[in-house]
Backbone bond lengths (Angstrom), bond angles and torsions (degrees), N, CA, C in turn:
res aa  C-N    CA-C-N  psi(-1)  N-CA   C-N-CA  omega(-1)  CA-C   N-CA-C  phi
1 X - - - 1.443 - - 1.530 111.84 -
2 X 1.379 121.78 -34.53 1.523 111.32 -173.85 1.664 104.40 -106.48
3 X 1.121 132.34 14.09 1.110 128.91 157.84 1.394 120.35 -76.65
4 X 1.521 118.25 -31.55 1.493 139.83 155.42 2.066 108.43 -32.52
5 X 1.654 96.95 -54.18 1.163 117.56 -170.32 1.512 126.83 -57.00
6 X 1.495 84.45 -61.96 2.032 116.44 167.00 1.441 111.75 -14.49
7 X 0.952 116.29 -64.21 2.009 125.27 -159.90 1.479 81.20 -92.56
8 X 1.724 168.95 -73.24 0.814 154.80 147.18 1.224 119.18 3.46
9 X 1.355 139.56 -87.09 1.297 118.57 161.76 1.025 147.52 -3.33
10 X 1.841 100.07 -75.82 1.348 121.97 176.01 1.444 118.77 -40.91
11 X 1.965 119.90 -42.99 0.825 107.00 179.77 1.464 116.88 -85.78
12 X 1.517 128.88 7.38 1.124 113.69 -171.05 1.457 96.34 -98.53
13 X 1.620 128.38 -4.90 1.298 120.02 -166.22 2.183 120.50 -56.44
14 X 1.199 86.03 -41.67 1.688 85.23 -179.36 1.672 115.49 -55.48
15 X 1.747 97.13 -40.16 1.631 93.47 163.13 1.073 137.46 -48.81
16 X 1.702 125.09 -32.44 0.979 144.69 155.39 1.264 136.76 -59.18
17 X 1.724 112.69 -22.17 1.541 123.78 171.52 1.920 100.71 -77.14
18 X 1.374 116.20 0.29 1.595 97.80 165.12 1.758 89.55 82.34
19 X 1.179 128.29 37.14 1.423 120.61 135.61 1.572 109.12 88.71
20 X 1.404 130.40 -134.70 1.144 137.26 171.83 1.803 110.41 -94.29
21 X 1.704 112.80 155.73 1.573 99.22 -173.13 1.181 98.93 -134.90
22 X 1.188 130.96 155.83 1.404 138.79 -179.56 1.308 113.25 -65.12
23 X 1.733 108.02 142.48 1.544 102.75 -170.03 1.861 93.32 -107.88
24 X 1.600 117.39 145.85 1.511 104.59 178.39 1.208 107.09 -135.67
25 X 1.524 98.17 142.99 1.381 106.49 -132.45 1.967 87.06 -134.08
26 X 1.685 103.70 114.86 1.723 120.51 -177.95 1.245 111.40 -86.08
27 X 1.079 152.90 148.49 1.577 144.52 119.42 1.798 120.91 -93.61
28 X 0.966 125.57 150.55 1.400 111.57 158.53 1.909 84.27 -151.66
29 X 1.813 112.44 154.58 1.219 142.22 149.32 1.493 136.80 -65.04
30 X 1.019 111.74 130.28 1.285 98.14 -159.90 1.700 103.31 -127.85
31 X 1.284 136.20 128.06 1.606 152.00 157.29 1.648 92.27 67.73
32 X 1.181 94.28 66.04 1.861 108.79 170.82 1.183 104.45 -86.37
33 X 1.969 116.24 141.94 1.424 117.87 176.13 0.992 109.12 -50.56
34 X 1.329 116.66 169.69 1.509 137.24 142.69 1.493 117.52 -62.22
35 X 1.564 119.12 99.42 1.722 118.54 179.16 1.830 108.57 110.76
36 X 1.619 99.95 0.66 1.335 105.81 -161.04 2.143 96.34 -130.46
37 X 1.084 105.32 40.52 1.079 104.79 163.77 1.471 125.20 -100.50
38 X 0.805 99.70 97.74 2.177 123.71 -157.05 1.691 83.73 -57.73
39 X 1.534 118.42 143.15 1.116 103.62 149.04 1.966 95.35 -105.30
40 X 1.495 94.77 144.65 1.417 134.73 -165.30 1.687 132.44 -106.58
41 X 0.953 122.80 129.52 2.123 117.54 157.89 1.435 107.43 -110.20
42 X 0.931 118.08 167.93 1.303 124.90 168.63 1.609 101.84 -118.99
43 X 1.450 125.93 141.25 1.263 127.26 -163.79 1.626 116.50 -158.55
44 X 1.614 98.92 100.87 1.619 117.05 -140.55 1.816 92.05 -104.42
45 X 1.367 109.36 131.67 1.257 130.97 -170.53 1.788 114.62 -121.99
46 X 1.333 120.39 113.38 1.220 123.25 -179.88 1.466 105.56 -100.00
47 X 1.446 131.96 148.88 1.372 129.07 -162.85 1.597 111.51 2.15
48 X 1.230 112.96 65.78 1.666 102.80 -172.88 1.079 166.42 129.28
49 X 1.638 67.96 -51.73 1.691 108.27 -160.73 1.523 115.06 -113.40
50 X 1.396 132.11 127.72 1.541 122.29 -176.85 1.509 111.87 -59.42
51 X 1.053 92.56 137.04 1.989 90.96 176.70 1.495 96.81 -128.78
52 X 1.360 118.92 -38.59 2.269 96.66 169.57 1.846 94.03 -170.50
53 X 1.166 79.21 154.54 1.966 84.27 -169.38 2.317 76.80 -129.22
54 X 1.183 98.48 142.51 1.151 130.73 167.78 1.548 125.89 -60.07
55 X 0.986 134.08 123.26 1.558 122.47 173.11 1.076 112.86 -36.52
56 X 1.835 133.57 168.69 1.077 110.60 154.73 1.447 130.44 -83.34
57 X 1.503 144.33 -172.12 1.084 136.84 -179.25 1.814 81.62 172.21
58 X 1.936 88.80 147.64 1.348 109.52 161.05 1.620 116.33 -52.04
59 X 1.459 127.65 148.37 1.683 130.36 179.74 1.411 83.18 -76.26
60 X 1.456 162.29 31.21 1.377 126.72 155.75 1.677 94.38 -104.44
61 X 0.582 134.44 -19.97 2.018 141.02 170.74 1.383 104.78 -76.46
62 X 1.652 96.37 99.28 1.695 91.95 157.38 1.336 142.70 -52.86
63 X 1.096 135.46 -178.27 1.545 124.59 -148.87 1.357 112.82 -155.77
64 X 1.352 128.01 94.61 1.953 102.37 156.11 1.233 116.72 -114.45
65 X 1.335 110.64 -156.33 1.515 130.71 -178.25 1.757 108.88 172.54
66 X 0.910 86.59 136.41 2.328 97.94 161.58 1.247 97.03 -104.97
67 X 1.071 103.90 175.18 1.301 139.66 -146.65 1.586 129.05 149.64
68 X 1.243 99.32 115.87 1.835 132.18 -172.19 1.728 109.16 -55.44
69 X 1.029 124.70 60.15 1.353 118.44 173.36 1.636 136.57 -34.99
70 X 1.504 128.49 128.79 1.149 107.75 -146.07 1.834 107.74 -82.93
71 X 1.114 123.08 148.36 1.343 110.46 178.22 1.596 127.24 -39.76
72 X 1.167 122.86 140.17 1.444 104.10 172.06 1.561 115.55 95.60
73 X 1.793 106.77 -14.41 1.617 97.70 -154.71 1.841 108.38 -69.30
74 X 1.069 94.57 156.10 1.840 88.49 166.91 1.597 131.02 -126.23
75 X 1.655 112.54 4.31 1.293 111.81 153.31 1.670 111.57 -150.00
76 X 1.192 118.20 153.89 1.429 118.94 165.62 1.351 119.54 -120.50
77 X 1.641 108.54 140.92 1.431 98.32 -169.88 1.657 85.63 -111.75
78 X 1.388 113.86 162.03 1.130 114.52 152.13 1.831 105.18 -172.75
79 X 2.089 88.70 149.56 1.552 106.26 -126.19 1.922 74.57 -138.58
80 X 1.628 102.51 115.78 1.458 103.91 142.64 1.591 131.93 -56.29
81 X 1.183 126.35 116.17 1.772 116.12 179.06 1.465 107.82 -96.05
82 X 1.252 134.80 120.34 1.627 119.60 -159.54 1.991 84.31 -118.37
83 X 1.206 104.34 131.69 1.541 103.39 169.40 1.408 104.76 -85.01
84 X 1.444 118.64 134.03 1.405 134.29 156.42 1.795 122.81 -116.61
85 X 0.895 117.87 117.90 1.288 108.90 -158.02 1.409 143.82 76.45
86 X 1.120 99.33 27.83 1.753 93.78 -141.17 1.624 136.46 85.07
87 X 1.061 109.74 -26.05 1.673 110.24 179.83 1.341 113.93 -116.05
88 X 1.448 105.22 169.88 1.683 101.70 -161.93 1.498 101.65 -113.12
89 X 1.140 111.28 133.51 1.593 98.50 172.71 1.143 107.94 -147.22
90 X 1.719 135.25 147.37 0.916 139.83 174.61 1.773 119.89 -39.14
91 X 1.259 118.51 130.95 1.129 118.35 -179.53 1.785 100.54 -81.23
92 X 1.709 100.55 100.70 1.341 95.90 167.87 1.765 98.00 -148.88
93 X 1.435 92.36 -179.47 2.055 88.21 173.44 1.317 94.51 -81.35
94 X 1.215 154.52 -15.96 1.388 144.35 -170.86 1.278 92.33 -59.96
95 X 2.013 123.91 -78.11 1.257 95.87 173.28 1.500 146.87 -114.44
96 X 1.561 86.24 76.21 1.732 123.39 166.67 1.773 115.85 71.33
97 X 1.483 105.76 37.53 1.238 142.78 167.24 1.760 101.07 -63.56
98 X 1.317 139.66 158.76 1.101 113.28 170.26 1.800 103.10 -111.13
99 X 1.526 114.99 -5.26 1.307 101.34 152.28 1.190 98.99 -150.59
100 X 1.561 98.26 179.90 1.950 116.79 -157.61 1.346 76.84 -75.11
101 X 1.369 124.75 166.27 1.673 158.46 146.41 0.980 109.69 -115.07
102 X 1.369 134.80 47.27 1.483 126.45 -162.20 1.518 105.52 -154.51
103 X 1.560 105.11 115.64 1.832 119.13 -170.72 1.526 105.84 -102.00
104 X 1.024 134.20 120.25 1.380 129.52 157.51 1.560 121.58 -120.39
105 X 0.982 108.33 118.76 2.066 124.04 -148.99 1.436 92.42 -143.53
106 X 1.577 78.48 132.22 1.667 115.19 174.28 1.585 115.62 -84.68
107 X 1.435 119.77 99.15 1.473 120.96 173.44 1.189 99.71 -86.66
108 X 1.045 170.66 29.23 1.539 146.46 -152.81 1.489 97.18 -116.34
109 X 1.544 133.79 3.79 1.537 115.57 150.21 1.125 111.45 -77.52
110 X 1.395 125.34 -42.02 1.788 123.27 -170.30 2.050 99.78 -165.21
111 X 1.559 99.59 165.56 1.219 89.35 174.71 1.541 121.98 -83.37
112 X 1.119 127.79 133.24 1.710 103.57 168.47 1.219 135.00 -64.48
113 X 1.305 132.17 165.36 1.219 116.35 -165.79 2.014 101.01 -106.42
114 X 1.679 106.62 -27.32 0.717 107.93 176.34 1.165 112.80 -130.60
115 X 1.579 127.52 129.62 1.931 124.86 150.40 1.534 107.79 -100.37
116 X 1.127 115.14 149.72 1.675 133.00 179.65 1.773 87.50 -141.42
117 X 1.102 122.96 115.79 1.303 150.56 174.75 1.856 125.74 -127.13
118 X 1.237 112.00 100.01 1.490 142.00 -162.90 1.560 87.35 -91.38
119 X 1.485 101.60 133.22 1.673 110.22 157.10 1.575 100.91 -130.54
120 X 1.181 122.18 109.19 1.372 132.17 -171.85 1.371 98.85 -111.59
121 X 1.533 128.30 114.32 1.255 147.91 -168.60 1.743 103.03 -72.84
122 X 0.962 144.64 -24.54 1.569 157.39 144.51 1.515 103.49 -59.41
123 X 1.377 119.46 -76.37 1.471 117.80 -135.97 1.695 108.78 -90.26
124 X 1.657 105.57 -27.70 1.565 123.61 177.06 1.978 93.39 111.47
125 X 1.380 89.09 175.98 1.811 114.50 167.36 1.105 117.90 -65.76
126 X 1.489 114.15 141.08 1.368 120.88 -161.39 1.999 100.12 -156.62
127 X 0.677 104.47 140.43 1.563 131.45 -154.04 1.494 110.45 -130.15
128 X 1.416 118.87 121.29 2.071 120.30 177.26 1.684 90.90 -128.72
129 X 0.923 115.87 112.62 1.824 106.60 162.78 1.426 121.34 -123.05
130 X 1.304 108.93 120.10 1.415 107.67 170.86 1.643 125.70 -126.04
């Protein structure tokens, strides 16, 4: 009788894990000048597409958020915006940042559950996902 069951189960198990799960997603800054504490969002892009930009807050205040990843996705970008002057611009050396803040990661085996993402003004961006 439960050998009938076995392969039944199995496939109903993911139904049973409660569907899709939120992925949560850290930043913190690391050996920021003195006078050069950008205030910042973080602004996370799945194939493209905006999926949640962060309040703002100064780069010396760490930062998270979750967020529901869309099924299927296969890369995420996500991009510090540091206002200078008034305007927002990607924290990169392009424009004259002294390092990129900028992650672009391949989900397309599975979603993660977790990113912890370091922008260390010396050493560069640094990325743990599990």
């Amino acid at each position: 009788m439960w050998r009938g069951a076995l392969p039944l189960l199995l496939v109903a198990l993911p139904a049973l894990a409660g569907g899709p799960k939120p992925t949560r997603i850290r930043w913190s800054f690391e050996n920021i000048v003195e006078g050069y504490d950008h205030l910042h969002k973080m602004v996370i892009a799945g194939d493209g597409a905006t999926l949640a930009t962060s309040e703002p807050t100064n780069e010396s205040v760490p930062g998270s958020l979750e967020l529901m990843l869309p099924a299927g996705a296969q890369t995420l970008r996500i991009v510090s915006m540091a206002q200078w002057e008034g305007n927002w611009d990607e924290h990169t050396i392009a424009n004259d940042y002294s390092v990129d803040c900028l992650w672009e990661l391949d989900v397309s085996d599975r979603p993660p559950k977790k990113i912890d993402l370091v922008c260390d003004i010396e050493e560069g961006a640094t990325v743990r996902m599990r």
